[in-house]
C-alpha positions in Angstrom: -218.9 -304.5 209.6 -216.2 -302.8 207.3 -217.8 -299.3 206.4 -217.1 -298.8 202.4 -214.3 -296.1 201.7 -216.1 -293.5 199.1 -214.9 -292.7 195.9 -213.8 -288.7 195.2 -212.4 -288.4 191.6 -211.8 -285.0 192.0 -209.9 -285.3 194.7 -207.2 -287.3 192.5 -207.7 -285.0 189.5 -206.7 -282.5 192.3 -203.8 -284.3 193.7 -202.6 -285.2 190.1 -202.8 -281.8 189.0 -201.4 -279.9 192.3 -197.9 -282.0 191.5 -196.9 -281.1 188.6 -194.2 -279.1 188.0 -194.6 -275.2 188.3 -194.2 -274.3 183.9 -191.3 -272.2 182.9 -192.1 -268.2 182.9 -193.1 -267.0 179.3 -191.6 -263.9 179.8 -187.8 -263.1 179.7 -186.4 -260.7 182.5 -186.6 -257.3 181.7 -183.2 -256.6 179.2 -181.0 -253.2 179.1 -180.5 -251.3 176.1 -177.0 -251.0 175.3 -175.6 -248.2 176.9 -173.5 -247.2 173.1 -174.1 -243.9 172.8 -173.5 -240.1 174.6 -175.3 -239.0 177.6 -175.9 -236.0 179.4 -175.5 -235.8 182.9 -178.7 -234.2 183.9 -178.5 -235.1 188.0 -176.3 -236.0 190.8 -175.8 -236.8 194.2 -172.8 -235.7 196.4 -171.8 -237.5 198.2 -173.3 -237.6 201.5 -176.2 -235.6 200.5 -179.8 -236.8 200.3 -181.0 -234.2 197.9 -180.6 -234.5 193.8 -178.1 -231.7 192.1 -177.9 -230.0 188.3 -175.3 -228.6 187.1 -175.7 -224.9 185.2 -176.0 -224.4 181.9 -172.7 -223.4 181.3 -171.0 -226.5 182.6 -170.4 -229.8 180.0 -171.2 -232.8 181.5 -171.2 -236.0 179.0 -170.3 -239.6 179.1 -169.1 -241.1 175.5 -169.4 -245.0 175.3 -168.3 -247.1 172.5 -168.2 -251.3 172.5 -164.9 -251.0 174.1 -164.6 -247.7 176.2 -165.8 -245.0 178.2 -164.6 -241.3 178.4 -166.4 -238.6 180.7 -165.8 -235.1 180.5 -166.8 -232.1 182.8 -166.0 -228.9 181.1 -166.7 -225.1 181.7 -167.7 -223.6 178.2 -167.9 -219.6 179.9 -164.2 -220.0 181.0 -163.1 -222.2 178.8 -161.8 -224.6 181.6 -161.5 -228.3 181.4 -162.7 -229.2 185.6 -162.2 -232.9 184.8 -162.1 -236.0 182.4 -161.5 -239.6 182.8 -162.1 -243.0 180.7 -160.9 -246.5 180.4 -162.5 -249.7 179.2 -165.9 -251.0 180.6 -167.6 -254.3 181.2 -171.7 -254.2 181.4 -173.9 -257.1 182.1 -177.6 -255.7 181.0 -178.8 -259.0 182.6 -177.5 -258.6 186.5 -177.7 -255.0 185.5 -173.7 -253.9 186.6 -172.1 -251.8 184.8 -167.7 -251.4 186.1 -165.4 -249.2 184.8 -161.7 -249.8 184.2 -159.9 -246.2 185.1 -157.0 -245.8 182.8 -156.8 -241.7 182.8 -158.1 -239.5 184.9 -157.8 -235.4 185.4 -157.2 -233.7 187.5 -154.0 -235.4 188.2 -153.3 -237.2 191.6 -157.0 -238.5 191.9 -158.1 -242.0 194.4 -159.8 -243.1 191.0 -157.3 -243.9 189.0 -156.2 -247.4 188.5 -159.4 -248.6 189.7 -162.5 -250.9 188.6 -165.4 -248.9 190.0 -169.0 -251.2 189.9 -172.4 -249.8 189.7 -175.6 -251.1 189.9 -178.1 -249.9 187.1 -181.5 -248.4 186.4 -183.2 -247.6 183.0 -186.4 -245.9 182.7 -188.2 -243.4 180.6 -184.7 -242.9 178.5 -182.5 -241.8 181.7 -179.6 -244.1 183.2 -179.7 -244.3 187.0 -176.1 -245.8 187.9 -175.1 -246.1 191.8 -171.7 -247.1 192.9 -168.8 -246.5 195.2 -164.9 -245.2 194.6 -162.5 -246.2 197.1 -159.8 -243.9 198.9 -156.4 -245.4 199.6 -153.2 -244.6 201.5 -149.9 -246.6 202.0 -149.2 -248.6 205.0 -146.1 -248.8 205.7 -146.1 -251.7 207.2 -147.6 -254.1 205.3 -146.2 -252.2 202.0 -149.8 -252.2 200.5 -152.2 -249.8 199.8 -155.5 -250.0 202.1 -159.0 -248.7 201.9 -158.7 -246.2 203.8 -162.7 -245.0 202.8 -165.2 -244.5 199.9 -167.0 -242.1 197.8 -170.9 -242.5 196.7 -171.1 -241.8 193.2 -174.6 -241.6 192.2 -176.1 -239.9 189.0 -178.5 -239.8 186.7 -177.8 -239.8 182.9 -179.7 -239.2 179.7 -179.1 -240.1 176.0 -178.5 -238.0 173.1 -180.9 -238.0 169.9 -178.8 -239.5 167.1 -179.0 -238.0 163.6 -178.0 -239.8 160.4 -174.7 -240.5 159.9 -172.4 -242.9 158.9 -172.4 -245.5 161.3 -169.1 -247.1 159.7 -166.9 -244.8 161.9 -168.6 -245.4 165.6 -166.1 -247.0 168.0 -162.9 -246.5 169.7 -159.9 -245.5 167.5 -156.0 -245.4 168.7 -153.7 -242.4 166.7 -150.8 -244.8 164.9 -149.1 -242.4 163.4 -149.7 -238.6 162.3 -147.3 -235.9 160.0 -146.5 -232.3 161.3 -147.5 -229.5 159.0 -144.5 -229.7 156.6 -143.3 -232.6 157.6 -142.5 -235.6 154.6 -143.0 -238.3 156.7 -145.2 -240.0 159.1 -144.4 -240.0 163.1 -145.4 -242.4 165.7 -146.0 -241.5 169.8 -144.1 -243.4 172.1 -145.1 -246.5 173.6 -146.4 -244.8 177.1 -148.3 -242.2 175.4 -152.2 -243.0 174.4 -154.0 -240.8 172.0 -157.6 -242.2 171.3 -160.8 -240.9 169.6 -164.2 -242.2 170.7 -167.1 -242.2 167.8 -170.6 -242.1 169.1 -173.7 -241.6 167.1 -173.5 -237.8 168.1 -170.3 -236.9 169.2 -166.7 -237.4 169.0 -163.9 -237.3 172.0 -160.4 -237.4 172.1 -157.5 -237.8 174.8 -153.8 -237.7 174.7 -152.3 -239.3 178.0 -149.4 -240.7 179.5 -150.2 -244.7 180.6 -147.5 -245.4 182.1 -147.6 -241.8 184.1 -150.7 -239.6 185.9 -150.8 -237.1 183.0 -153.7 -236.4 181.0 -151.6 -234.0 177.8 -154.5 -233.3 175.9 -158.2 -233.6 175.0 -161.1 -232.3 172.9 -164.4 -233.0 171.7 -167.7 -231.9 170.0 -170.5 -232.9 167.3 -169.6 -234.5 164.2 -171.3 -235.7 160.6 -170.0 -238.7 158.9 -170.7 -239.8 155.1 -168.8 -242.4 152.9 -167.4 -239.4 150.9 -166.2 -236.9 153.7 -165.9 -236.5 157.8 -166.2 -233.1 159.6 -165.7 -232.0 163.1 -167.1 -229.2 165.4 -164.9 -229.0 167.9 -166.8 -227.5 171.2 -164.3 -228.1 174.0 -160.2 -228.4 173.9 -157.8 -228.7 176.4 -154.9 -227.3 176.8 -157.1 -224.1 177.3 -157.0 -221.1 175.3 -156.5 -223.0 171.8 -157.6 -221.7 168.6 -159.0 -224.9 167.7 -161.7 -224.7 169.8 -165.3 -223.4 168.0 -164.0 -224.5 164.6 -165.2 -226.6 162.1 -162.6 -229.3 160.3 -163.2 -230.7 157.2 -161.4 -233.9 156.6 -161.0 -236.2 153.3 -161.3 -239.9 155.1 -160.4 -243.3 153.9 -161.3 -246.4 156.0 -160.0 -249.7 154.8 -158.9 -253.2 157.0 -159.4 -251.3 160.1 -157.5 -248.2 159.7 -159.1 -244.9 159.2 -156.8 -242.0 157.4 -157.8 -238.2 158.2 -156.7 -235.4 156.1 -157.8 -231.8 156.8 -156.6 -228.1 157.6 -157.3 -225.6 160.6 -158.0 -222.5 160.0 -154.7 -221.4 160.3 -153.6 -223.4 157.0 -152.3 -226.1 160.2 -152.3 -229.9 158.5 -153.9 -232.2 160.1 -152.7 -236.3 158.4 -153.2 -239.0 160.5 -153.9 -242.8 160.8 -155.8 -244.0 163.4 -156.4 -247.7 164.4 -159.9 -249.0 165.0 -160.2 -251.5 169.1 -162.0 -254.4 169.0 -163.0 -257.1 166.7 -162.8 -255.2 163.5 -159.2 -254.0 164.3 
């Protein structure tokens, strides 16, 4: 006698359901912030060291990133002593969270970072900017007539961002010196074609660096706090290399024009010193 199969309905409505495709996620990975902005390097870890360092109070360390580049600068504000700078341009993916800078200066002069495109991996929590990454040290070899990695550096630090106060956002961005006029001087120079000198506008601060591209010289920098509105532009200037200048701790008052892209500064130091230049604005609204 054939024994009757029985019937289970819920067994197909299980079946049916258990094969469906698994639905999309709702929610989008977690997304970066933009890193535009100044931050504060508040601690480090040297490298092959376990434990998390500060630097004192009387030590300057900031990062400066616009869309296009990145400066850093280390500075002593008891002695008045520059102890390091570097920048470049920068890619960031906030997605696979890698941030890679493009070294294009770098001081003290003679340093394994230069020339190179350094990656990090990123963290962002609570404000702060946790960035891990490794620079390479190379020598010659003389007989393949390369350079080799000869070994690596762990770069690991923590970073936080700067409040922002109103300002006139109109001027934030990286800005190349085109031409400038010496005090007295009728009529407008130009740098030569190796020779850099760029300003980076943040929300907070302002940097600027004078370098030789084609060579390892870094000829000049400064930087400091800044207010912006459409009818003027002023600068306090809190750090200046070469050391021992006069422009350091003042505050410059400039007439400024921005029109297609190009941004005219007019203003005088303290010692009567002119200050006319034209600077040139990276990117897309160059």
């Amino acid at each position: 006698m054939k024994r009757a199969i029985p019937f289970f309905p819920f067994l197909f409505v299980f079946l049916f359901v258990s094969c469906q495709p698994a639905e999309a996620p709702t929610e989008a990975p977690q997304m970066f912030p933009s890193l535009e902005g100044t931050w504060q390097l508040i601690s480090y870890k040297p490298d092959g060291d376990t434990t998390w360092k500060k630097h004192p109070p009387t030590i300057i360390y900031e990062k400066y990133i616009t869309p296009t580049h990145f400066s850093w600068v280390e500075y002593n504000t008891e002695k008045d002593s520059l102890l390091g700078t570097g920048g470049g341009s920068y890619s960031y993916d906030s997605f696979y969270r890698t941030y890679t800078e493009d070294i294009q200066y770098f001081l003290p002069a003679g340093s394994n970072e230069l020339g190179q495109a350094i990656p990090f991996e990123v963290g962002y929590e609570d404000g702060k900017w946790h960035h891990t990454g490794y620079a390479k040290e190379y020598e010659f070899d003389p007989e393949s007539g390369e350079s080799i990695v000869v070994d690596s550096s762990r770069i690991e630090e923590i970073w936080e961002r700067t409040s922002a106060l109103a300002s006139d956002s109109s001027l934030m961005g990286t800005w190349e010196l085109t031409s400038y006029k010496q005090t007295g001087d009728s009529l407008f120079l130009e740098y030569p074609e190796f020779v850099t000198y760029q300003k980076l506008i943040t929300p907070t601060h302002f940097s600027w660096v004078q370098f030789n591209s084609v060579g390892d010289e870094v000829m000049g920098a400064g930087g400091g706090t800044y207010q912006a509105t459409p009818d003027g532009y002023q600068e306090k200037v809190v750090f200046f290399y070469p050391s021992g200048s006069v422009v350091r701790g003042q505050t410059i008052d400039f007439t400024n024009t921005v029109e297609d892209g190009s941004w005219h500064l007019e203003g005088y130091l303290e010692d009567s010193a002119k200050i006319d230049e034209f600077w040139r604005r990276y990117g897309p609204n160059m």
